[in-house]
PLY file of the C-alpha trace (Angstrom):
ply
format ascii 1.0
element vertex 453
property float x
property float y
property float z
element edge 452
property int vertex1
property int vertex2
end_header
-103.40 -18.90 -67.78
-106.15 -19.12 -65.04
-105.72 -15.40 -64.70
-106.11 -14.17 -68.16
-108.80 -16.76 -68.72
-110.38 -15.12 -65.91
-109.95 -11.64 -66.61
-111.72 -12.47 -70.14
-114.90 -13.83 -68.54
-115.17 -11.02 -66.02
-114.56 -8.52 -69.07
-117.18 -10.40 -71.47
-119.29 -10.11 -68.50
-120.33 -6.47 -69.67
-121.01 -7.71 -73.32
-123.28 -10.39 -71.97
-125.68 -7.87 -69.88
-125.43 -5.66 -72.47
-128.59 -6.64 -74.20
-130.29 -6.85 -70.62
-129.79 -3.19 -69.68
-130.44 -2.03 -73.31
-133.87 -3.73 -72.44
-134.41 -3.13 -68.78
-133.83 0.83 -69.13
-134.10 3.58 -72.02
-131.57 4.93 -74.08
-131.07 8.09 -72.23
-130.57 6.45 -69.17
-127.82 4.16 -70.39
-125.93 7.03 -72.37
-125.82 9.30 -69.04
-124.89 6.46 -67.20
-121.99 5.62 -69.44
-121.07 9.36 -69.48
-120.77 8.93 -65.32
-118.63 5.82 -66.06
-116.63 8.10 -68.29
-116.05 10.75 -65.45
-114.86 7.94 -63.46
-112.22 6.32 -65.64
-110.80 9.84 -66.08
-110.90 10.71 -62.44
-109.53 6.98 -62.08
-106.11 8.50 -63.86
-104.94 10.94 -61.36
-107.04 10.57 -58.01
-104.68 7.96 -56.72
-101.14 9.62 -58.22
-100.74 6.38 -60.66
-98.25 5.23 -57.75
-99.58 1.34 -58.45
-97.33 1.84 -61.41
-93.74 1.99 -59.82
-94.86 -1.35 -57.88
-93.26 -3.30 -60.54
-90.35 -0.74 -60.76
-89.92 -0.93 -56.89
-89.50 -5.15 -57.25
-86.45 -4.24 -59.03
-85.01 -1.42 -57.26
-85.14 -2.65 -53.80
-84.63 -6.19 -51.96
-87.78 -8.39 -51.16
-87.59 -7.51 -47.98
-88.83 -4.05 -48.15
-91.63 -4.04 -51.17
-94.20 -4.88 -48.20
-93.28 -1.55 -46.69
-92.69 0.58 -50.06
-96.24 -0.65 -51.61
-97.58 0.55 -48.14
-96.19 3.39 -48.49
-96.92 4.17 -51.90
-100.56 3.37 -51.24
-100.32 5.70 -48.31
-99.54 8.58 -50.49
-102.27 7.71 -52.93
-104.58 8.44 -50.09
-102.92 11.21 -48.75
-103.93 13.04 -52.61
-106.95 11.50 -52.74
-107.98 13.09 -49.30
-107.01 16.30 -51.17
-108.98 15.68 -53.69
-112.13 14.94 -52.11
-111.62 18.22 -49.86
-111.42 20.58 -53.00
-114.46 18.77 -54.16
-116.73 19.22 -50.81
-115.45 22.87 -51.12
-116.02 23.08 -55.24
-119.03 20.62 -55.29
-121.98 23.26 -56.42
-119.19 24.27 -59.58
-117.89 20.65 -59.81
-121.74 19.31 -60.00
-123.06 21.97 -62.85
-119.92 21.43 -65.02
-120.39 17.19 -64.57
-124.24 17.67 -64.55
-124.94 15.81 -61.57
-126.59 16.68 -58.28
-123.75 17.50 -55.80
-124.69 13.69 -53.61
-123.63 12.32 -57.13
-120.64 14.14 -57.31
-119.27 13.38 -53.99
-120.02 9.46 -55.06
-118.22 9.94 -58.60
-115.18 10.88 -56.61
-115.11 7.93 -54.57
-116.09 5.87 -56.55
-112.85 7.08 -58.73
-110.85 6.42 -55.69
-112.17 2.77 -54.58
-111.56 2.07 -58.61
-108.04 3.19 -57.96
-107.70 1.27 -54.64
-108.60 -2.31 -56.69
-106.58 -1.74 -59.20
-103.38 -0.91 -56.59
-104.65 -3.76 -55.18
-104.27 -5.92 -58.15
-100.97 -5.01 -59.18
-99.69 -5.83 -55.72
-100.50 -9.36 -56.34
-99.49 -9.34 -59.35
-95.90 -8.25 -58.69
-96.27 -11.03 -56.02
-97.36 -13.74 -59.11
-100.87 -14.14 -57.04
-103.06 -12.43 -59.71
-105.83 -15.55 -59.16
-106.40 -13.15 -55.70
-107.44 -10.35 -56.77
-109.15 -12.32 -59.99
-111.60 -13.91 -57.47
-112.70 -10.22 -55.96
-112.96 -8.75 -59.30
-115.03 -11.42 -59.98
-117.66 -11.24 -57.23
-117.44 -7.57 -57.40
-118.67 -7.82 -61.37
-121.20 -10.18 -60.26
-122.61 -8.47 -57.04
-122.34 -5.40 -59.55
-124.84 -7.04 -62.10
-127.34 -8.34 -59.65
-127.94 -5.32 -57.72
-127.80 -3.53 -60.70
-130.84 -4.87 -61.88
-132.91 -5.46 -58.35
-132.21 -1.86 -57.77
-133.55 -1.13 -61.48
-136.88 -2.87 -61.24
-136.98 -1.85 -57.11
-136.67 1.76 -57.77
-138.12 4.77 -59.84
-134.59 6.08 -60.89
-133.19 3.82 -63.13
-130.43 5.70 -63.48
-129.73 6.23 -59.53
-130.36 2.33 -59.45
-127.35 1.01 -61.85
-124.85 4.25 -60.21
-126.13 2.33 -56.64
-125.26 -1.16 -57.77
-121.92 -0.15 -59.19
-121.09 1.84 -56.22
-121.62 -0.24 -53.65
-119.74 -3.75 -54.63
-116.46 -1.08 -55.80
-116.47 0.22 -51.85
-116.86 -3.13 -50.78
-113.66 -4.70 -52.47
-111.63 -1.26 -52.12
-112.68 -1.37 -48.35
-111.32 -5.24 -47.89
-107.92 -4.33 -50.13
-107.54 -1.03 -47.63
-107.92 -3.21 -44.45
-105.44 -6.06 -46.13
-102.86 -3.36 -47.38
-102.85 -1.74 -43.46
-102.90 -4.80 -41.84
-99.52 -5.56 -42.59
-97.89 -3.40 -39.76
-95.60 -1.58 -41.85
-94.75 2.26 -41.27
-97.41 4.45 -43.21
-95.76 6.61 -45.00
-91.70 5.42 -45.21
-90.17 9.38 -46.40
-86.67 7.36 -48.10
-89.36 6.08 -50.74
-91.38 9.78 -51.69
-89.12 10.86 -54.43
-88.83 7.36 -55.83
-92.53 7.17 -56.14
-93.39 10.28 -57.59
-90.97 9.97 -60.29
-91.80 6.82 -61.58
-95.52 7.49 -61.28
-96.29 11.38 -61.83
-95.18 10.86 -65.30
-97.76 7.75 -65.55
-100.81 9.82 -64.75
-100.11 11.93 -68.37
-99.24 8.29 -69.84
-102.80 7.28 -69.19
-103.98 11.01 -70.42
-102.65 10.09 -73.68
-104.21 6.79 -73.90
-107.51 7.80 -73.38
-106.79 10.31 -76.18
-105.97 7.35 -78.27
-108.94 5.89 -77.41
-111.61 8.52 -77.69
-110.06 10.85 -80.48
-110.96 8.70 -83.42
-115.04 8.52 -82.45
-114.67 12.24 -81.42
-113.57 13.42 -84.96
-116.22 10.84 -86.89
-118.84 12.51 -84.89
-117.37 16.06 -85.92
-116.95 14.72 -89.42
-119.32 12.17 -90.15
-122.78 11.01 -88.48
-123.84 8.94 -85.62
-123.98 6.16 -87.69
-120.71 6.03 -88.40
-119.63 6.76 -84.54
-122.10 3.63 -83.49
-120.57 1.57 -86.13
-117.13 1.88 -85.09
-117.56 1.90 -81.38
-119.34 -1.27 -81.73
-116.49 -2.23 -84.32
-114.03 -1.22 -81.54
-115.07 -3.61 -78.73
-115.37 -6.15 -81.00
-111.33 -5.57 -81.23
-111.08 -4.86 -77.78
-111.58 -8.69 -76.99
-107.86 -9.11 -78.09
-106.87 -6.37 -75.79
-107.86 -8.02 -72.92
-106.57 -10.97 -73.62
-102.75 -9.91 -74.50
-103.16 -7.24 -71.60
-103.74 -9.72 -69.10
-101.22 -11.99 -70.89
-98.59 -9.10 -70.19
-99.86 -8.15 -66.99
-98.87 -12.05 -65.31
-95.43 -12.12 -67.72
-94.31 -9.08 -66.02
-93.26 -9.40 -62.43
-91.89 -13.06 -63.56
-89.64 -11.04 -66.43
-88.44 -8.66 -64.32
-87.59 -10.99 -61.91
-85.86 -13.25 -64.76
-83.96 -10.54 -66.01
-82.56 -9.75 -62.35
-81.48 -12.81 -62.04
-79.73 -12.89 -65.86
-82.06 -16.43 -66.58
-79.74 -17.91 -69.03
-82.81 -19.13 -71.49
-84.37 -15.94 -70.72
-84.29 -15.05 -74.51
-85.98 -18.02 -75.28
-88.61 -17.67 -73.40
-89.11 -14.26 -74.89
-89.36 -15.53 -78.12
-91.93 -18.13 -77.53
-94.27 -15.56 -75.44
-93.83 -13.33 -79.06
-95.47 -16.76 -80.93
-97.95 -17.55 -78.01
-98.83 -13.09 -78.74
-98.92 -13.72 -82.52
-101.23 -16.82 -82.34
-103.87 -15.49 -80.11
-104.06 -12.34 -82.61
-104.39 -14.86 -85.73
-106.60 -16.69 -84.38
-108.89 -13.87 -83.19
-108.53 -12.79 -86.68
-109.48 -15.67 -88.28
-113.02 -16.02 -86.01
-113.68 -11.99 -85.49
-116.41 -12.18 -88.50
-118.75 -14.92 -86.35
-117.84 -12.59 -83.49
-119.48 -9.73 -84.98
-122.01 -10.92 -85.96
-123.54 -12.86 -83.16
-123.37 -9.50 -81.03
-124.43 -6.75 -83.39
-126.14 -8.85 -86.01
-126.72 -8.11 -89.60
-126.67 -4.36 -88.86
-123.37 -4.04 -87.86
-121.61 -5.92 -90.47
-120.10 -3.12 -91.90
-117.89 -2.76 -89.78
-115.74 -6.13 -90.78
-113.98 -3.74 -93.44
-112.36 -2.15 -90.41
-112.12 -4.72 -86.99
-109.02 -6.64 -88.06
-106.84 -3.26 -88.47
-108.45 -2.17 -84.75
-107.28 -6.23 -83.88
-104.14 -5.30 -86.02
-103.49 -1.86 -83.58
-104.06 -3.87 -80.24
-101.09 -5.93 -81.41
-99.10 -3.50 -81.74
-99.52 -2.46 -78.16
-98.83 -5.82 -77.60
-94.90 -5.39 -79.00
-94.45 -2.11 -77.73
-94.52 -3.32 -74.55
-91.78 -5.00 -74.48
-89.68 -1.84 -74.90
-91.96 -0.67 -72.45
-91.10 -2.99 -69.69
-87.72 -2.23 -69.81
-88.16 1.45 -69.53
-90.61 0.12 -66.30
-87.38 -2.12 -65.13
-84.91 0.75 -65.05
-87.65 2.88 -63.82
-87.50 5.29 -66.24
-90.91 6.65 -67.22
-90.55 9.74 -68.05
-90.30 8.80 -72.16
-93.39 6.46 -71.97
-96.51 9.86 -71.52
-94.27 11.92 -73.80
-94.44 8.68 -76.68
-98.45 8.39 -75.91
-99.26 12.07 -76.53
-97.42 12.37 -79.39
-98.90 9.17 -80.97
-102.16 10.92 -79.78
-101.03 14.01 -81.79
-100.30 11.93 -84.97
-103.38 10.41 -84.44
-105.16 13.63 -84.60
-103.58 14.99 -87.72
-103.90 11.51 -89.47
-107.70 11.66 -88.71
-108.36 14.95 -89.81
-106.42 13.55 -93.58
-108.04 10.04 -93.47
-111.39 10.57 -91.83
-113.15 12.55 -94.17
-111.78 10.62 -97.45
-112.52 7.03 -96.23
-114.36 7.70 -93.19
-114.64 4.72 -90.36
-111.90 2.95 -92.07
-109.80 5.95 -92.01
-110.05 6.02 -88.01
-108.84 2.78 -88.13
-105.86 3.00 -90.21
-104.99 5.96 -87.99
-104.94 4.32 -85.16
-102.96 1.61 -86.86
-100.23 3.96 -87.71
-100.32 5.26 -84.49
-99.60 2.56 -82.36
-97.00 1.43 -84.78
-95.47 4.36 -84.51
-95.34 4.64 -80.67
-93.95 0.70 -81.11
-91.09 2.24 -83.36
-90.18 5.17 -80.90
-90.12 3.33 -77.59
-87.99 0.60 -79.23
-85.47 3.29 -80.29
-85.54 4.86 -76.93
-84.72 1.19 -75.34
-82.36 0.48 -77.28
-80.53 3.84 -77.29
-80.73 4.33 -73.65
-80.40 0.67 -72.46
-78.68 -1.47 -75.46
-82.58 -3.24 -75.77
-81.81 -6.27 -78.10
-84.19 -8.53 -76.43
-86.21 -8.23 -79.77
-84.60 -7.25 -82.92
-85.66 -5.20 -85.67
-86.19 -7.97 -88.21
-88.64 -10.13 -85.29
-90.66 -6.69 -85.38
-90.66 -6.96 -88.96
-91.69 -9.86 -89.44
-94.43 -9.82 -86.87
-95.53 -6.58 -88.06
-96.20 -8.12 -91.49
-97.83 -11.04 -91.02
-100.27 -9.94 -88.82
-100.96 -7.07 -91.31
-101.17 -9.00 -93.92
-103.02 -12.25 -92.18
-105.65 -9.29 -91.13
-106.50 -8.34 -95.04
-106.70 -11.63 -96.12
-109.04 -12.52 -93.10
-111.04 -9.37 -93.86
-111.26 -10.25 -97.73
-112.72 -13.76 -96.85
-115.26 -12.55 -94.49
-117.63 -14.06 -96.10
-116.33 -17.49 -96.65
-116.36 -19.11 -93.04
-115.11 -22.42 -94.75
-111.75 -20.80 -96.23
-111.09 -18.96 -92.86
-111.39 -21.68 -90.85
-108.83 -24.13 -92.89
-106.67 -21.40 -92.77
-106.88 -21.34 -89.03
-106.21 -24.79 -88.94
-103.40 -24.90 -90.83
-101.58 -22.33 -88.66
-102.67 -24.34 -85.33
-101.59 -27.33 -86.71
-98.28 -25.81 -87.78
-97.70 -24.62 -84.01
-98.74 -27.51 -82.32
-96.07 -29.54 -84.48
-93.39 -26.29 -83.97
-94.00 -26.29 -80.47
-94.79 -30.27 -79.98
-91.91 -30.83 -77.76
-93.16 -28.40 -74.94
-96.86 -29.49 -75.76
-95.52 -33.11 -74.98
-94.13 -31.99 -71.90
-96.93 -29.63 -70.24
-99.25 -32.75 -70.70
-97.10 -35.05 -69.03
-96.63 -32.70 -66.15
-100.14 -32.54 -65.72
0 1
1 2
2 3
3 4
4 5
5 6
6 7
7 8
8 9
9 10
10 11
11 12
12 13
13 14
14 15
15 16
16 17
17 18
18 19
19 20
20 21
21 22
22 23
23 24
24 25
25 26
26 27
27 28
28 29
29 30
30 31
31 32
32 33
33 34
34 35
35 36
36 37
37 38
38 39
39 40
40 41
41 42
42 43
43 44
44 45
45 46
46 47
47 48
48 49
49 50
50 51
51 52
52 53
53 54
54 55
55 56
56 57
57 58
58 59
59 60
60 61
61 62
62 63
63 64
64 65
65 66
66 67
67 68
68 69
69 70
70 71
71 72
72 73
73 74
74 75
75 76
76 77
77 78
78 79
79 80
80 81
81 82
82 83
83 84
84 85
85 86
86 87
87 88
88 89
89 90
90 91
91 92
92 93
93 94
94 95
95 96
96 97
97 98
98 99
99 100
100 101
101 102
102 103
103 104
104 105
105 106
106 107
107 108
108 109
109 110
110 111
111 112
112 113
113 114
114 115
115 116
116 117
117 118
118 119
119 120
120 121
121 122
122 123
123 124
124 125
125 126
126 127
127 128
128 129
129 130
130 131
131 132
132 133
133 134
134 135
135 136
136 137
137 138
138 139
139 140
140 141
141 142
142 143
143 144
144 145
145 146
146 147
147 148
148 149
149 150
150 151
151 152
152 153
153 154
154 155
155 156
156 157
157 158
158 159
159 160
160 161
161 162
162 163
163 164
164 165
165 166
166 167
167 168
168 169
169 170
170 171
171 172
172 173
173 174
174 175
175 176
176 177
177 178
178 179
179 180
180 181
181 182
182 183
183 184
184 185
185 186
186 187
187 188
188 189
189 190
190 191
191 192
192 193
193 194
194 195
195 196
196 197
197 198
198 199
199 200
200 201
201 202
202 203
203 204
204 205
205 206
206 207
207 208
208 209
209 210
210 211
211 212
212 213
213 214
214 215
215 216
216 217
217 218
218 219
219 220
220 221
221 222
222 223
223 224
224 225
225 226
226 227
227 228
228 229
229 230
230 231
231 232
232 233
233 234
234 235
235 236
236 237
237 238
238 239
239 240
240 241
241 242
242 243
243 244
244 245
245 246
246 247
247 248
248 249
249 250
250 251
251 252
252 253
253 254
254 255
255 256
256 257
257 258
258 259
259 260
260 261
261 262
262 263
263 264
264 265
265 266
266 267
267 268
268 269
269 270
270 271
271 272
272 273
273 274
274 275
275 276
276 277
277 278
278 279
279 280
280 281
281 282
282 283
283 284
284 285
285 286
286 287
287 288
288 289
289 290
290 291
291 292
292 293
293 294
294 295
295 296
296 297
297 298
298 299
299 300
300 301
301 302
302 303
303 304
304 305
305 306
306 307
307 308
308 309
309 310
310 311
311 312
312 313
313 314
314 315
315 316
316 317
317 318
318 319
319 320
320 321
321 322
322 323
323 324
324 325
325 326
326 327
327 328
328 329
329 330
330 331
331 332
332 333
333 334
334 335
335 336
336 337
337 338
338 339
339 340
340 341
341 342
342 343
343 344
344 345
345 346
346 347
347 348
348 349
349 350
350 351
351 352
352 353
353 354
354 355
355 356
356 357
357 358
358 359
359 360
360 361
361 362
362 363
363 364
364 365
365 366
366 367
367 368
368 369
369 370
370 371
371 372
372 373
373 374
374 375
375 376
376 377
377 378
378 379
379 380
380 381
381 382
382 383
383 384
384 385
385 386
386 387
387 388
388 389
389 390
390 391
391 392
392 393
393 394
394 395
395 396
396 397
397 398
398 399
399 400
400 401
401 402
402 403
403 404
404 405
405 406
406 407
407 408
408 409
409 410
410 411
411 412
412 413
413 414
414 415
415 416
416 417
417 418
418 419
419 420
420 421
421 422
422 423
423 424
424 425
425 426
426 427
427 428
428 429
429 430
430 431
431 432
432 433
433 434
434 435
435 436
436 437
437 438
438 439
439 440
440 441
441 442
442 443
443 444
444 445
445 446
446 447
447 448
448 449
449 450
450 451
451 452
């Protein structure tokens, strides 16, 4: 709980200084630094071999014992590629710098920047498979802050404003990845353990195309209504988009603290392990109603009047993120077998459906065509990784009918929410209603959390 809590703040942290950089420095300015951000996530996918992935994978395969020395080891062959990397680009960097449109310094940072991403995220997810996520939580969080507030000194300080905020995002990321390499190294484990290569790569080559196809999931739908439609329409839905996003965080950290305790559940065949399950489903399914039931308010305290368009569309982008949601669950145990290699080839074909669907719905009902083809995306990859579980691993851990049903009540709890977005009142009972009905469903555990604390 203290974990995802945190993760939201730190994440909300970038919608609350939005309005100060929007302010502080020009338009330009803030779209090239957002396209530098952009090279960074996408370096961010393969710089570092995705080998914080099999981490969770490696908690199953081997005894406790000897994750110290495989995450070492992993993490030592991240840096072994990233060394690589950052050779070919000192070698490449006048080519590299034209094609990015930087100045080759720039470059050089961009890349390590990637890398120090990479190093906090590896970071991260070794506390996490440890059940220590508050760790990392506290870096992340000074790093965000440190990250603001030399942001904007450096703004007003210097004549580059856009040298400035690449400065004060630079410098806390090196900071935290430089403490996480010294704590990773400091363990006096072996380097690089040879027994543990192959394992490694397969589990996370495979992840790196995995992450290719969600960003192609991401970024297809705004791509096309720029192609298709106007900027309008592109500024509408990206605004309408992290407006949905907020749900994304929330079930994404949700997932990322129930998985090392699942996997270590499931190794130890938890007799109530299925019951558990099925209450983390209803604790998933309440946090999506009731983010549907408030979005409206949401959207309009950030964008104001001018964005309230885009309420036809936010519940089926709320909808989608969901749906990620459930298909993890197959996911995971594709993760605990560690068995990848289906999860990139499920992403980039959803990304391929999503292409075709939004060159068919885009240009008949434009921004709320992206959205129902992202809908029908994700529930597709949902539907494909379940069948893969199941077929390859007997996954019954949630049935078809628990999909159906989930499936349609958030669908249809996101119409109804987006037909009364105008009546806060209605809403609002409605959202009390279904709290009510959970605290009473659930009142026995309620009862028994307080009295604990």
């Amino acid at each position: 709980m203290i974990f995802t809590v945190g993760n939201l703040l730190i994440q909300g942290l970038a919608f609350i200084t939005l309005p100060i950089y929007t302010r502080i420095i020009s338009p330009e300015v803030y779209g090239q630094f957002n396209l530098y951000m952009a090279w960074i996530s996408l370096f961010s996918l393969f710089i570092g071999l995705q080998t914080a992935g099999s981490l969770s994978s490696a908690r199953v395969k081997y005894p406790e014992a000897e994750y110290q020395r495989y995450a070492v080891s992993a993490f030592t062959l991240s840096n072994i590629f990233f060394v690589t990397v950052l050779l070919v680009t000192i070698l490449i960097q006048d080519k590299l710098s034209m094609l990015l449109d930087l100045t080759p310094p720039l470059t050089l940072a961009l890349v390590v920047q990637s890398y120090c991403q990479y190093v906090v995220n590896f970071w991260g997810q070794y506390f996490i498979q440890h059940q220590k996520a508050t760790v990392t939580l506290y870096f992340s969080a000074i790093s965000a802050i440190l990250n603001t507030i030399l942001s904007i000194l450096l703004i007003y300080w210097m004549e580059d404003d856009f040298l400035a905020r690449v400065i004060g995002n630079f410098v806390p990321s090196l900071l935290v990845a430089l403490v996480a390499i010294y704590f990773l190294y400091s363990r006096r484990e072996p380097l690089l353990d040879r027994k543990y290569i192959q394992f490694i790569l397969a589990v996370s080559l495979p992840l790196i195309f995995h992450n290719v196809g969600h960003q192609l999931l991401n970024q297809l739908d705004r791509i096309m209504l720029g192609k298709m439609m106007t900027t309008k329409e592109v500024a509408l839905y990206s605004f309408g988009y992290n407006v949905g996003l907020v749900i994304q965080i929330v079930l994404g950290s949700v997932n990322t603290a129930w998985v090392p305790w699942f996997f270590d559940a499931r190794k130890k065949k938890l007799a109530h392990l299925q019951q558990v399950i099925t209450q983390y489903l209803s604790i998933g399914l309440f946090l999506t109603l009731g983010y549907l039931t408030i979005f409206p308010e949401l959207s309009l305290l950030l964008g104001g009047t001018a964005y309230q368009y885009g309420n036809n569309f936010i519940a089926l982008i709320v909808v989608s993120y969901f749906f990620v949601f459930l298909y993890t669950f197959p996911v995971n145990i594709q993760f605990y077998y560690a068995d990848t290699r289906m999860i990139p080839l499920g992403t980039l074909l959803a990304a391929g459906l999503n292409f075709v669907l939004n060159l068919v719905l885009i240009p008949n009902f434009g921004i709320n065509g992206a959205a129902y083809a992202t809908l029908i995306s994700y529930f597709f990859l949902l539907l494909l990784h379940h069948l893969v579980s199941k077929k390859k691993y007997g996954y019954q851990d949630v049935s078809e009918k628990t999909y159906v049903v989930l499936v349609t009540v958030s669908f249809l709890y996101a119409i109804m929410m987006t037909a009364f977005s105008q009546w806060l009142w209605l809403r609002w009972s409605i959202g009390l209603v279904i709290l009510f009905a959970y605290a009473y469903y659930y009142r026995s555990y309620i009862i028994t959390f307080v009295r604990k604390r």
